[in-house]
C-alpha positions as CSV (number, residue, x, y, z in Angstrom):
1,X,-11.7,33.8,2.6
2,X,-10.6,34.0,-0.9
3,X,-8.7,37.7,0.2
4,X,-6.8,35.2,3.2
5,X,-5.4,32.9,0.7
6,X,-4.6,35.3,-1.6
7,X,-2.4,37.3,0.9
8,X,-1.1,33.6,1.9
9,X,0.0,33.2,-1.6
10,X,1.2,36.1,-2.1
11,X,3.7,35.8,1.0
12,X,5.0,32.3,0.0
13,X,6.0,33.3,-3.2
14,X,8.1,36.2,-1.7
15,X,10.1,34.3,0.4
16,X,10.9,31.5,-2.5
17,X,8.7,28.4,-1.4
18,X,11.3,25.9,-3.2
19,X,13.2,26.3,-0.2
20,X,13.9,24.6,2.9
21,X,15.2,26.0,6.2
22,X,16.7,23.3,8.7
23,X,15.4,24.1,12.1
24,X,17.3,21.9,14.4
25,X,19.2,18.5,14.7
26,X,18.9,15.7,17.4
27,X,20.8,12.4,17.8
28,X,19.8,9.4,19.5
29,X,22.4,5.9,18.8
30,X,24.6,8.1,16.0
31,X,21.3,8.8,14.3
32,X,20.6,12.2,13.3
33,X,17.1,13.7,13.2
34,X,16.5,16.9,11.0
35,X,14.0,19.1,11.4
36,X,13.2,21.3,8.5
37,X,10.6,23.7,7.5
38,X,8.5,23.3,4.2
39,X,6.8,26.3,3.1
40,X,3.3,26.7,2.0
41,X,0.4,29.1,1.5
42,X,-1.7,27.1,3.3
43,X,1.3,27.6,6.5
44,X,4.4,26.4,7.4
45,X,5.2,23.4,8.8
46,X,7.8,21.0,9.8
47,X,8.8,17.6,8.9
48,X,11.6,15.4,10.7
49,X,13.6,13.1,8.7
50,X,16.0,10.6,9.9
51,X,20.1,10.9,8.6
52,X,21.4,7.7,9.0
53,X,25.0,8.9,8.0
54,X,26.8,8.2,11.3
55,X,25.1,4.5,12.1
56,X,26.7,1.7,11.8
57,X,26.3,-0.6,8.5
58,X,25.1,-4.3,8.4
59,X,26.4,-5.9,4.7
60,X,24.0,-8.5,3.8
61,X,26.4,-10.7,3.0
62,X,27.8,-11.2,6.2
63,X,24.6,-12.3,7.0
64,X,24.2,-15.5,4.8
65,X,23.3,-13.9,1.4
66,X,23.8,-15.1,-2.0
67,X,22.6,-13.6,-5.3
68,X,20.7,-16.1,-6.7
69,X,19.3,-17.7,-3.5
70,X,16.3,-16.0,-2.7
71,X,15.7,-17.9,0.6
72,X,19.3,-16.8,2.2
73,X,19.3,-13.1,0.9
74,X,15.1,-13.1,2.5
75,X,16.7,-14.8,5.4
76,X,19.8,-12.5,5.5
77,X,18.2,-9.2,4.8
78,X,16.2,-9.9,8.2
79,X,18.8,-10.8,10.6
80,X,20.6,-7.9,9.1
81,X,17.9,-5.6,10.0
82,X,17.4,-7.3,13.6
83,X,21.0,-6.1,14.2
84,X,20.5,-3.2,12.8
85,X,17.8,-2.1,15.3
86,X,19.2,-4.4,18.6
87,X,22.4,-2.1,17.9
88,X,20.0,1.3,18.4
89,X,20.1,2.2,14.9
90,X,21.8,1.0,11.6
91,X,22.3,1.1,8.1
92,X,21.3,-2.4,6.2
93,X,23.3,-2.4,3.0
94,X,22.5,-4.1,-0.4
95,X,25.5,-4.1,-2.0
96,X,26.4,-4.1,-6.3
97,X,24.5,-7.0,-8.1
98,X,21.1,-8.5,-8.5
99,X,19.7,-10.0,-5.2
100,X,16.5,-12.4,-5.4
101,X,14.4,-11.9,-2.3
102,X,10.6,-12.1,-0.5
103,X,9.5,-9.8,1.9
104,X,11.6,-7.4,3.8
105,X,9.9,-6.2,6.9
106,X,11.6,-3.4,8.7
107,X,11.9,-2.5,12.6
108,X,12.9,1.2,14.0
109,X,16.0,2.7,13.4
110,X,16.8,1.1,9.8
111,X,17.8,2.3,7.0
112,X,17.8,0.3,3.9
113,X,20.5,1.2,1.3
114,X,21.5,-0.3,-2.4
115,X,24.8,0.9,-3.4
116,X,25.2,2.0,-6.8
117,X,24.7,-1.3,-9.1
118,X,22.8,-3.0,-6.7
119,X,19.1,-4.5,-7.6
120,X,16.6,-5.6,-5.0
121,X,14.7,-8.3,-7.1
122,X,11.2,-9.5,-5.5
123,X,10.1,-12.6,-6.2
124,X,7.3,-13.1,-8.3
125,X,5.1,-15.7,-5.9
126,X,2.3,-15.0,-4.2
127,X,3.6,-17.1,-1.1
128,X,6.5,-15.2,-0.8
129,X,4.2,-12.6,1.5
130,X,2.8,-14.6,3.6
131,X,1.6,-14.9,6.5
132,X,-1.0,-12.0,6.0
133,X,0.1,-8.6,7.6
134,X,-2.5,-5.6,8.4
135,X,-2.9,-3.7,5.2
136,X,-5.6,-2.3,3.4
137,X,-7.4,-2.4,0.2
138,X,-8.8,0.8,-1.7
139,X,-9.1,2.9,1.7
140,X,-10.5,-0.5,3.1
141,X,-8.4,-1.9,6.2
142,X,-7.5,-5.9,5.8
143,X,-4.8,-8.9,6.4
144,X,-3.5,-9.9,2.8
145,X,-0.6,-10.7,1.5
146,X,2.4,-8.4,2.7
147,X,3.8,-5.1,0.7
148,X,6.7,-6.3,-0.7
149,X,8.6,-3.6,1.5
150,X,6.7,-3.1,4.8
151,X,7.0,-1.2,8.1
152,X,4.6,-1.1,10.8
153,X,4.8,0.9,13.7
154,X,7.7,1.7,13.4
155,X,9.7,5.3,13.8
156,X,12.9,6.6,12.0
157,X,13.5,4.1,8.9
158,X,14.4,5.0,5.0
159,X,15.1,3.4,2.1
160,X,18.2,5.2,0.4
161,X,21.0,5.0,-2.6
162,X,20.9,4.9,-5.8
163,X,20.2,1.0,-6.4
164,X,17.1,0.1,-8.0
165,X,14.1,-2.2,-6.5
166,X,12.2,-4.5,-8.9
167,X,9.0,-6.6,-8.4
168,X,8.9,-10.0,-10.4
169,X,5.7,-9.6,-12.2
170,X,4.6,-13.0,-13.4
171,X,1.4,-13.8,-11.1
172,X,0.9,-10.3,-10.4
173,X,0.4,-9.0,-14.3
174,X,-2.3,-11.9,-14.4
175,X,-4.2,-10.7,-11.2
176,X,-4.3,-7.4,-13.1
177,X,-7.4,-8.9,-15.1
178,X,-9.1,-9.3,-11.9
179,X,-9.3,-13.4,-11.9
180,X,-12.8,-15.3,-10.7
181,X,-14.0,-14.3,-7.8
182,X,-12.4,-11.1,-7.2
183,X,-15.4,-9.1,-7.4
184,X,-16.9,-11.1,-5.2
185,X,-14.1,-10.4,-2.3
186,X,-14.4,-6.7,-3.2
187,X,-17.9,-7.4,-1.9
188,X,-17.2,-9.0,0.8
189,X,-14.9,-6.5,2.1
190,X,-17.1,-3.8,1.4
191,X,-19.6,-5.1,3.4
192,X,-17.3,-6.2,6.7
193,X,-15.9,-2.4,6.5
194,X,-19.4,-1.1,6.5
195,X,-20.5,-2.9,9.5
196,X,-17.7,-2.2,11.3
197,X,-16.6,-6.4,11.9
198,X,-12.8,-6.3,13.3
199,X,-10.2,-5.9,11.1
200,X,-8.8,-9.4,12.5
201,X,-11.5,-10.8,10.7
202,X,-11.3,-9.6,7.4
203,X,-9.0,-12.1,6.1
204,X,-8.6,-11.4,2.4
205,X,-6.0,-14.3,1.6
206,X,-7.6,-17.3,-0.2
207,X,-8.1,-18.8,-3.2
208,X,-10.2,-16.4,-5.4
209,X,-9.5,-12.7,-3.5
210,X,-6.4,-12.3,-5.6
211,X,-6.2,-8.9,-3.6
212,X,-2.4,-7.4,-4.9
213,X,-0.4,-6.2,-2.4
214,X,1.4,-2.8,-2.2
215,X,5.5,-2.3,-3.3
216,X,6.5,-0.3,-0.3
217,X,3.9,0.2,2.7
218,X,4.8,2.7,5.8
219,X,1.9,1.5,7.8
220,X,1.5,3.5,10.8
221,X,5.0,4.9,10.9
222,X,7.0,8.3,12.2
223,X,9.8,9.8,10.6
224,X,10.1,8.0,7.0
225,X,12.9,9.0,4.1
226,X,12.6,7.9,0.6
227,X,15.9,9.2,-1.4
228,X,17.4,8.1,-4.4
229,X,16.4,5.0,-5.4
230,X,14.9,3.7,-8.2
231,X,11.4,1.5,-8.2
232,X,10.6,-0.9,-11.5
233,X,7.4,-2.8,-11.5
234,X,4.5,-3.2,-8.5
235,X,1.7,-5.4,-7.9
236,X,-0.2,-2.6,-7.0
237,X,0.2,0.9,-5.3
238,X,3.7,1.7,-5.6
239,X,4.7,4.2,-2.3
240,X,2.0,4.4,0.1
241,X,2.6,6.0,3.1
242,X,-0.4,5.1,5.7
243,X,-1.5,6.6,9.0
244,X,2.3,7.8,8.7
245,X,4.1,11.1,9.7
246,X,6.9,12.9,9.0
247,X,7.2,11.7,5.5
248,X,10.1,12.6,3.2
249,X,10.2,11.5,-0.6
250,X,12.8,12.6,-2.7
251,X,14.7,12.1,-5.3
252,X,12.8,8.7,-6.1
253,X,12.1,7.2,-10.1
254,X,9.1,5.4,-10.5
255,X,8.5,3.2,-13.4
256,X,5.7,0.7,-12.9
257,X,2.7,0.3,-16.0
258,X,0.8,-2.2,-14.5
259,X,-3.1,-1.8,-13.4
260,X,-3.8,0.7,-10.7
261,X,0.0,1.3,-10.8
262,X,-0.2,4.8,-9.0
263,X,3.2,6.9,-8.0
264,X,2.3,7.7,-4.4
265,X,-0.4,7.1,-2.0
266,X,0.0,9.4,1.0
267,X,-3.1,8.3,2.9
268,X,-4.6,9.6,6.5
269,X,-0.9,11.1,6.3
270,X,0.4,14.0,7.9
271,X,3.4,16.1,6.9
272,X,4.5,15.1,3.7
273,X,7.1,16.2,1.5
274,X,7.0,14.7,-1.8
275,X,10.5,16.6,-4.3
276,X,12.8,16.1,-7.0
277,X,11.4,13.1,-8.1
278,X,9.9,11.6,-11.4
279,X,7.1,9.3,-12.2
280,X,6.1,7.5,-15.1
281,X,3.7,5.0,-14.0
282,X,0.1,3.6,-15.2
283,X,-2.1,5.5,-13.1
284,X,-2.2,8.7,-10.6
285,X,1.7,10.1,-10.1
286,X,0.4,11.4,-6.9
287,X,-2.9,10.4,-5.4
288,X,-4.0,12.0,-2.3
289,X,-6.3,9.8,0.1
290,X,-8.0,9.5,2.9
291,X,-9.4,5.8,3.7
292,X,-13.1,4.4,2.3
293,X,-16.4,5.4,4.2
294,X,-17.3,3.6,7.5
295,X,-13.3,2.8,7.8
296,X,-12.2,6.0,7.5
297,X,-15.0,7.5,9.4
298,X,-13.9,5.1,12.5
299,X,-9.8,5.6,12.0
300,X,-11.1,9.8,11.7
301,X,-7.5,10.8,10.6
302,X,-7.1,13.5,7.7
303,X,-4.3,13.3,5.1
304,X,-3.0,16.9,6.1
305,X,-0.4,19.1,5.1
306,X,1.3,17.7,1.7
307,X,3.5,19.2,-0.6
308,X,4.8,18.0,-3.8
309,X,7.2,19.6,-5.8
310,X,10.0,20.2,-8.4
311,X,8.7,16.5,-9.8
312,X,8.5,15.0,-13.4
313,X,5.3,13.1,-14.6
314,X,6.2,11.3,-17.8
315,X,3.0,9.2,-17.9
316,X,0.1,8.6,-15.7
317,X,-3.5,9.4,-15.3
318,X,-3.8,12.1,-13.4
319,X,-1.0,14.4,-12.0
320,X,-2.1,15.3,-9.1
321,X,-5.7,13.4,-7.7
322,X,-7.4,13.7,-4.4
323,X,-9.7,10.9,-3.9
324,X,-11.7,9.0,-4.8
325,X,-10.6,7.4,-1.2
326,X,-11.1,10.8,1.0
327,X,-13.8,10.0,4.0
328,X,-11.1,10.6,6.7
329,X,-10.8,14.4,4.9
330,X,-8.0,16.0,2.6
331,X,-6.8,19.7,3.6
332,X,-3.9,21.8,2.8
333,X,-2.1,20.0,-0.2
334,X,0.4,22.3,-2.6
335,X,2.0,21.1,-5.7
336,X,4.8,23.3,-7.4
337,X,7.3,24.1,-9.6
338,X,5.7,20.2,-11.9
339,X,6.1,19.4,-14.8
340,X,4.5,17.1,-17.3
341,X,6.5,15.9,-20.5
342,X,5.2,16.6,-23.8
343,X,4.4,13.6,-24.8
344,X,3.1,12.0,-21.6
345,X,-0.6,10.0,-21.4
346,X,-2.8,12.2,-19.0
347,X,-6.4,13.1,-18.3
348,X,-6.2,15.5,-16.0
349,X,-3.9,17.6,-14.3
350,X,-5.7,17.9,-10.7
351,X,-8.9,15.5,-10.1
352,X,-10.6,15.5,-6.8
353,X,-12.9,12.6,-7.3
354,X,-16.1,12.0,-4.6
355,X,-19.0,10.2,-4.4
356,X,-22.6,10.0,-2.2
357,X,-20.6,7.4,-0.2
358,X,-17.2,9.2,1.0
359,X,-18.6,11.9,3.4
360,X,-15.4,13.6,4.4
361,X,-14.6,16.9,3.1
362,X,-11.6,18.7,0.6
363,X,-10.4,21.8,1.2
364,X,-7.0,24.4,0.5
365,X,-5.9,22.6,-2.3
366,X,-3.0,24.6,-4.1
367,X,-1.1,24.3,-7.6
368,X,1.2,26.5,-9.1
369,X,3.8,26.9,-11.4
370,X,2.9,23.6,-13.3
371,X,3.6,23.1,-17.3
372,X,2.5,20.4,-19.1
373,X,1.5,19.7,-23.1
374,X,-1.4,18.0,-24.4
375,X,-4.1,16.7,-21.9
376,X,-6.6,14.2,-22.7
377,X,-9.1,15.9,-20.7
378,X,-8.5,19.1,-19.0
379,X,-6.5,21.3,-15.8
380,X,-9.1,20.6,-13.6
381,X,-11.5,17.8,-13.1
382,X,-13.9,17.9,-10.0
383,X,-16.8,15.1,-9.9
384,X,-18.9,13.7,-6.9
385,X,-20.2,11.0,-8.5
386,X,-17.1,8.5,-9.3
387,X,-18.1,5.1,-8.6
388,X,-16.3,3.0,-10.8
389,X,-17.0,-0.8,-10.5
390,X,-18.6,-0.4,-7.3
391,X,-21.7,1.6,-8.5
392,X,-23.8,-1.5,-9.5
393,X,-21.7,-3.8,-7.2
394,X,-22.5,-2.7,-3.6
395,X,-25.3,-0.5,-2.3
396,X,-24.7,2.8,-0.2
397,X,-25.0,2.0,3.1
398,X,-25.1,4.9,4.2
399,X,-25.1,8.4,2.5
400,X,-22.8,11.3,3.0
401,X,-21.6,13.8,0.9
402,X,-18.7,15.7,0.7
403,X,-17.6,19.5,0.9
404,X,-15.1,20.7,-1.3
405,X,-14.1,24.3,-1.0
406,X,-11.0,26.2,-1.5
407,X,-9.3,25.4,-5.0
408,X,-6.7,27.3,-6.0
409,X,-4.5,27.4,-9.4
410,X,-1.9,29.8,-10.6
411,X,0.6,29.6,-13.7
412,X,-0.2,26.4,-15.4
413,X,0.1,26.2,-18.8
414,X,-0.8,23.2,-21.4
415,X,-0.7,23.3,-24.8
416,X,-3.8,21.2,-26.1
417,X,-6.9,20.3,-23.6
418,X,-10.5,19.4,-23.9
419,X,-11.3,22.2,-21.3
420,X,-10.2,24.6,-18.5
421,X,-12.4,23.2,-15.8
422,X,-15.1,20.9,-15.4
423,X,-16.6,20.6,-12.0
424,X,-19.9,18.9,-11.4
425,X,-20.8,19.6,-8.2
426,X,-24.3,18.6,-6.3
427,X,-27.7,20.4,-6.1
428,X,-27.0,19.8,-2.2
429,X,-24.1,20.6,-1.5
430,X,-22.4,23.3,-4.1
431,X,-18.6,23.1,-4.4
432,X,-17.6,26.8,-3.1
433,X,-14.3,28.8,-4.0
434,X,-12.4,27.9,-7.1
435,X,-10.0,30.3,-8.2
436,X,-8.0,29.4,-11.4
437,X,-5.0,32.6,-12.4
438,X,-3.0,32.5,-15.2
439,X,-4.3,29.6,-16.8
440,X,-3.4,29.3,-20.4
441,X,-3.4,26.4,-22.7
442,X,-3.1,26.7,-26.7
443,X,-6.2,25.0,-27.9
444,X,-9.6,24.2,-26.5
445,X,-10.8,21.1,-28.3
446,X,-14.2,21.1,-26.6
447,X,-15.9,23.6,-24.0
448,X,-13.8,26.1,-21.7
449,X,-15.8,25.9,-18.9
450,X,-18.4,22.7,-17.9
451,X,-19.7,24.1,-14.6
452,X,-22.8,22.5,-12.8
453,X,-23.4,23.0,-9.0
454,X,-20.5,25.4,-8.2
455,X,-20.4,28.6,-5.9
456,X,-17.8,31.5,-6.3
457,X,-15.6,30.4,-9.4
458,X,-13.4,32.7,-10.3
459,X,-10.8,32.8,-12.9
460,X,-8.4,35.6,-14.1
């Protein structure tokens, strides 16, 4: 096995894996569809991506909106979008200046675009996302209170230009504490997903759930395009692409210190392609899931074939994490060409994270070429027993561990770090095939290796 992925390696990097190689064009209503090629070691594959350059464009202000009305520009943004999509396909545009808005909920066949100067301000209140949309919660599936961008179901839509999108933070930054009762709905969620009660009727909006809801949600969606823009400030998750394909994120500044503030969430995703972007948020940059335990186990839909590269990580916790959400199962992730500033906050710079609850399984996880400077913990973290709050909250319901195999690393460098690796695996169910090359890092503040439970490491 270890000899395949080698030779896999190997090839990639002949060929120049920054590259990609456009296969074909299609065009439905003036709206171009790309398919290119991404390469990896773990195999090539292809992602479509909607151009919107030939579409039609919808000015917002034509539709009602004014600046500092944030009922006309929420009102106006929609209608804008409806004739967007009744037209076949469309380009909504935000034009220069500061724009006070709720939710935006997108159709097929949009694309959203700021022109340079313009600011898509989200208000700040709670009721501004209501009524209650299907979402989720930590890998959990839920109605609560809308993303502040959302799409579901739908196919060919992207955010794009150079404007910036801001979330109004002044009830969200107090939920961060997690308010009275909170816990409480974390249990009661937990429990509804693990007995397998319809989705309908986990309604997590009330008085004491204070459940945050995502910045931008692709819920269910085909053929998505991130580009360009800039992202200040989120309730929660910032980019989370869900039971989505065909994902394209690039070029995209993210700046957003609040609590469980991660980059992006590519969940029970497929085909990702994550470049050219920089993060600098409060937790993961980019955290790779796959849905909570009985959930994940019913939806049974891997997060499969991600690529991340040529990005920035200024702050965060980890660069690149897998988990602890992963019961659907993570395979065939590749991050490149990264880099982590010198004087950025992180623990770790991969961190697949497990536990006796999340059955599903890891495997061909790839990073290379990554360079980063002091590390609060070490280049790789592996645990199977990360709980968090939910240790001594719920019980396990039921028990299933989860196989990890296949971990590759090559050319990272770091300058100070607790350790190389630690990976503590299970008596049951040893992690198998870790291969760290080229690893080198200036000082070793603790232990090189903290190994327990692991079959065929090898570094060199």
């Amino acid at each position: 096995m270890k000899n395949i992925f080698a030779f896999f390696l190997i090839s990639i990097l002949l060929i120049n894996t920054s590259c990609k190689k456009e296969v074909s064009r299609s065009q439905v209503h003036n709206l171009v569809i790309d398919t290119t090629t991404v390469l990896a070691p773990f195999g090539n594959f292809e992602v479509k991506t909607p151009d919107f350059s030939n579409t039609p464009q919808f000015l917002i202000t034509d539709f009602g909106a004014v600046k500092s009305d944030k009922i006309k520009n929420t009102q106006a943004i929609a209608a804008a979008i409806d004739s967007a999509n009744a037209s076949g396909a469309g380009t909504v545009v935000i034009p220069e200046g500061e724009w006070l808005t709720g939710a935006i909920h997108f159709k097929s066949n949009v694309n959203l675009h700021l022109k340079e100067g313009a600011t898509l301000l989200f208000s700040g209140d709670p009721q501004d996302y209501l009524p209650a949309v299907l979402s989720t919660w930590e890998g959990m599936e839920c109605y609560n209170y809308s993303p502040l961008i959302y799409a579901y179901d739908c196919k060919n839509v992207a955010i794009t230009g150079t404007g910036i999108l801001k979330a109004k933070m002044d009830i969200w930054k107090v939920w961060f504490a997690r308010p009275s009762g909170h816990m409480q709905n974390l249990k009661r969620l937990y429990e509804m997903a693990s007995k397998d009660i319809p989705v309908e009727e986990r309604q997590m909006v009330n008085d004491s759930a204070n459940f945050r809801p995502q910045f931008i949600q692709f819920n269910r969606c085909k053929n998505v395009l991130l580009e360009n823009i800039s992202i200040e400030n989120s309730p929660f998750w910032v980019i989370h692409p869900y039971l989505s394909s065909d994902v394209t994120i690039r070029n995209v500044h993210v700046f957003a210190h609040g609590h469980n503030n991660d980059g992006v969430d590519p969940e029970m995703s497929q085909r990702v392609l994550i470049e050219d972007c920089v993060f600098d948020q409060g937790d993961d940059a980019i955290a790779v899931k796959a849905g909570r335990n009985q959930d994940a186990w019913r939806l049974n839909t891997p997060v499969k074939d991600v690529v991340i590269r040529n990005c920035m990580v200024k702050n965060g916790h980890q660069l690149l994490a897998i988990g602890s959400e992963l019961s659907g199962g993570v395979e065939n992730v590749y991050m490149e060409n990264c880099e982590v500033a010198p004087n950025a906050k992180l623990n770790h710079l991969l961190f697949i994270k497990t536990n006796e609850r999340r059955g599903g399984y890891v495997k061909n996880i790839f990073m290379e070429n990554i360079k980063a400077g002091r590390i609060d913990k070490g280049v790789l973290g592996i645990e199977t027993d990360v709980l968090y709050q939910w240790r001594d909250l719920v019980p396990t319901n039921e028990r299933r561990l989860t196989p990890i195999e296949d971990v590759f690393m090559n050319k990272v460098t770091a300058t100070h770090v607790d350790f190389i690796s630690r990976i503590l695996g299970d008596a049951e169910k040893p992690i198998k095939n870790i291969e760290l090359k080229n690893i080198k890092v200036d000082t070793i503040r603790d232990q090189e290796l903290i190994h327990e439970n692991v079959s065929g490491f090898t570094r060199s």
